[in-house]
C-alpha positions in Angstrom: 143.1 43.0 201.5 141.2 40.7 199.3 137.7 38.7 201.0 139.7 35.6 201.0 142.4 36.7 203.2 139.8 38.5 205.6 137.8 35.1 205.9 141.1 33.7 206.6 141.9 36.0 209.2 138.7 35.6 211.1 138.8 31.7 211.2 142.5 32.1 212.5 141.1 34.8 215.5 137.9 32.2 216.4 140.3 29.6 216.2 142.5 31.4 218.5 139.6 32.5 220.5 137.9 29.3 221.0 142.0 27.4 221.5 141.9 29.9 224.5 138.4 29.3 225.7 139.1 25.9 226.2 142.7 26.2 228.2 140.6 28.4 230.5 138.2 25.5 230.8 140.9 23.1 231.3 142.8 25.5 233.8 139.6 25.9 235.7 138.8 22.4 236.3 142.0 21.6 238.0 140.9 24.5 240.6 140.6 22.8 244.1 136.8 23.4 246.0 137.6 23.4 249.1 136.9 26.4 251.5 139.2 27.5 254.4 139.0 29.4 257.6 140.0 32.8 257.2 143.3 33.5 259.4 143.3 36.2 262.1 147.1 35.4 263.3 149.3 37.3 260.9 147.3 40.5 261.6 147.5 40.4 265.2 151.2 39.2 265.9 153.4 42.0 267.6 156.4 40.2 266.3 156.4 41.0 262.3 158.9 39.1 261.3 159.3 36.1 259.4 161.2 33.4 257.8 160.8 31.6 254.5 162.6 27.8 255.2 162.2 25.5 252.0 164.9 22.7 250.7 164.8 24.3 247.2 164.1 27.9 246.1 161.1 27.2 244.1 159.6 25.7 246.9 159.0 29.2 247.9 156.2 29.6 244.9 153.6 28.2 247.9 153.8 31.2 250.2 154.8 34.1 247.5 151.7 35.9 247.6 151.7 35.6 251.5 154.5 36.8 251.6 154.2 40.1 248.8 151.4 40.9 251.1 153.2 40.8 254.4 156.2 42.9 253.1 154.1 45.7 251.9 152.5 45.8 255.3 156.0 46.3 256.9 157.1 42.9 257.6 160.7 41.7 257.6 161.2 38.7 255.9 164.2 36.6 255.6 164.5 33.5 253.4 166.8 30.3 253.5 167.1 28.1 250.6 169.9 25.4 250.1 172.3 24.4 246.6 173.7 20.8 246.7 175.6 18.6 244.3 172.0 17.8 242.4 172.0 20.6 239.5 174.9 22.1 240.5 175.8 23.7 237.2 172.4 25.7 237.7 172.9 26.9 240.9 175.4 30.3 240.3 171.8 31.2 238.1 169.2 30.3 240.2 170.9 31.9 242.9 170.8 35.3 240.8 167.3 34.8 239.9 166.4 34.8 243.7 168.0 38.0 244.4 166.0 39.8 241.5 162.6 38.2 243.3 164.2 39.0 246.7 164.4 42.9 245.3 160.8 42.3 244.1 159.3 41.3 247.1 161.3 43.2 249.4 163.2 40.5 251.7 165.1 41.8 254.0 167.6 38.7 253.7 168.1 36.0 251.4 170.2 32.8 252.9 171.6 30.7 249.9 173.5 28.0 251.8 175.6 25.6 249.8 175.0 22.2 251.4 173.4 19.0 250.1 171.1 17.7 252.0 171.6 14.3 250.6 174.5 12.3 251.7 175.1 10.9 248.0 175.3 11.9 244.7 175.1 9.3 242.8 171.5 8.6 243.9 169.6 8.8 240.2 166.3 9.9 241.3 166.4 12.3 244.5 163.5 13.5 243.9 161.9 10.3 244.4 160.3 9.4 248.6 162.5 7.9 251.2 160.8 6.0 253.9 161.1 8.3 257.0 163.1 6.0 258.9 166.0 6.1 256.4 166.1 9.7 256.6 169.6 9.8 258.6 171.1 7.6 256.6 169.7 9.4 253.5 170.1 12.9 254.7 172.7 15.2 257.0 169.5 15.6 259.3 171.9 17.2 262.4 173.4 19.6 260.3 170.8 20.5 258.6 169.0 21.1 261.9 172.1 23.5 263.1 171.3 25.8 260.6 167.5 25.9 260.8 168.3 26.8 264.0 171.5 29.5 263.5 169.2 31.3 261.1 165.9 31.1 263.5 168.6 32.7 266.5 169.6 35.2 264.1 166.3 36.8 263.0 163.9 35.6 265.8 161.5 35.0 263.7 157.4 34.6 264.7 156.5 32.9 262.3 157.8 30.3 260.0 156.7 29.6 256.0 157.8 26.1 254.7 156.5 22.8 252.9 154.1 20.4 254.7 156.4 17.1 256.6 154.1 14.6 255.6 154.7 14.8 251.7 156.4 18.1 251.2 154.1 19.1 248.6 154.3 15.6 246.0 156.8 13.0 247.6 160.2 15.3 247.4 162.4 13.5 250.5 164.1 16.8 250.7 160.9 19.2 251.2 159.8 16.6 253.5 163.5 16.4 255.7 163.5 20.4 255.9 160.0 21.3 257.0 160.3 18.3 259.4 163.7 19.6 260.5 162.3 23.0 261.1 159.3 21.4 263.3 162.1 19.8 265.1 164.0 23.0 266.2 161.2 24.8 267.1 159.4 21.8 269.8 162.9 21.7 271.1 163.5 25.1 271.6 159.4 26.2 272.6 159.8 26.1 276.5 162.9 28.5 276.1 161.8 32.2 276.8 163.9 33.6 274.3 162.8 31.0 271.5 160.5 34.1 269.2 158.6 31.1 266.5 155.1 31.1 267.7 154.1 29.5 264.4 154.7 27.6 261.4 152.6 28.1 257.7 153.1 25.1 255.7 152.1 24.9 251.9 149.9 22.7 250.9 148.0 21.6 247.8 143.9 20.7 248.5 143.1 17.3 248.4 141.2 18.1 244.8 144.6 19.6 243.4 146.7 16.6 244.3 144.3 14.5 242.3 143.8 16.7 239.5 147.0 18.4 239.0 149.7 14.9 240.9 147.5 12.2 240.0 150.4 11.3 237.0 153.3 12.7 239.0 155.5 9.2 239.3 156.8 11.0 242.9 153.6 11.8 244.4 152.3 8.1 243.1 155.3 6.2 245.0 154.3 8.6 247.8 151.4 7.1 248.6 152.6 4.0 249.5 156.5 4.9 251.2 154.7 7.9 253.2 151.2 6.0 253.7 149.6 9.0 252.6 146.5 9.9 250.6 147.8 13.7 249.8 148.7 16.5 251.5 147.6 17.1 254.8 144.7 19.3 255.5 144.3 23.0 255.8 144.3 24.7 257.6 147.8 24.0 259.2 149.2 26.6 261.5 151.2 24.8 263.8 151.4 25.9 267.4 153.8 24.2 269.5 152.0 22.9 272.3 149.5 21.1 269.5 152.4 20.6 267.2 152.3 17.0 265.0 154.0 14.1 266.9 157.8 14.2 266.1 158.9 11.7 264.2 162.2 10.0 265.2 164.7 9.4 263.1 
């Protein structure tokens, strides 16, 4: 190897080295700073069971290392994702792709409904925030509803996993409809004695995150103004009943 392509060689690996430096930098600086209570709940519950509710199956990214760490310590948990008209073509895929994560984390059940939450399809941007009051004209809120609450009978569940209701992560109507739904079965159903959700874990980004990482997102900047919203809400959000957020009504 001649001195010429060894000189070559080492600007490439500093190059390399100081490309990857930076990333790192970059990566780091979009790292939130804020510091949360420990939680003492998911230890102590008798009831180890749980259920993953989330409009989409990436949504599920929030609570996956929760919920690698609950299964190895015995829990049962079961999962419910939806597939509408919206990227339909990808859903036979997806669907497979969830079932080799399901194997990975050890869920005991994966629930892949096919329904569409939204009433249309020929609405161009679903992603994009719906004023809550529009919701049930937007979305098939009752059924929706039915099935959050089929699924909760059939597992009796203690505790729930989903997407915050307030801007379901960046502005997504969908994330927002679901979690809300799921906040909706379970402050109907709390005074029953054989209702088993004692809480509900809802995936947030930190205030710093939603600037730094949504500040660009076109969703999460419309969702400032439809939802009235500044960002997520704040951690930590375990959500008993009694204390539950106001309902909102349809």
């Amino acid at each position: 190897m001649s001195k010429r392509t060894k000189k070559i060689g080492i600007v490439i690996l500093m190059i390399a080295i100081l490309t990857l430096m930076g990333h790192l930098y970059w990566l780091s600086s979009l790292n939130g700073n804020e510091v949360f209570p420990q939680d003492t709940f998911l230890s102590s519950v008798s009831n180890k069971t749980a259920l993953v509710i989330v409009a989409h199956d990436d949504d599920a990214i929030g609570c996956a290392g929760t919920i690698s760490e609950l299964t190895k310590k015995g829990w049962k948990v079961h999962f419910l994702t939806f597939y509408g008209r919206w990227r339909a073509e990808d859903n036979p895929i997806r669907k497979k792709e969830v079932e080799q994560v399901a194997r990975i984390q050890q869920l005991a059940s994966t629930n892949l409904i096919d329904f569409s939450l939204q009433k249309s399809d020929t609405v161009k941007e679903p992603w994009m925030p719906i004023p809550y009051a529009r919701f049930r004209e937007y979305m098939y809120v009752d059924s929706l509803k039915n099935i959050i609450a089929a699924t909760i009978e059939k597992y009796n569940p203690s505790v729930l996993f989903t997407l915050d209701n307030v801007i379901g992560g960046y502005g997504h109507p969908e994330h927002v409809c679901v979690s809300q739904s799921a906040l909706d079965v379970c402050e109907e159903n709390k005074m029953s004695s054989d209702f088993s959700v004692e809480k509900i874990y809802q995936a947030v980004f930190p205030r710093t995150l939603n600037e730094n990482v949504l500040k660009n997102n076109p969703s999460f900047i419309a969702t400032k103004k439809v939802y009235q919203a500044d960002g997520s809400p704040m951690p930590p959000l375990k959500l008993i009943f009694t204390v539950v957020q106001k309902r909102r009504s349809w």
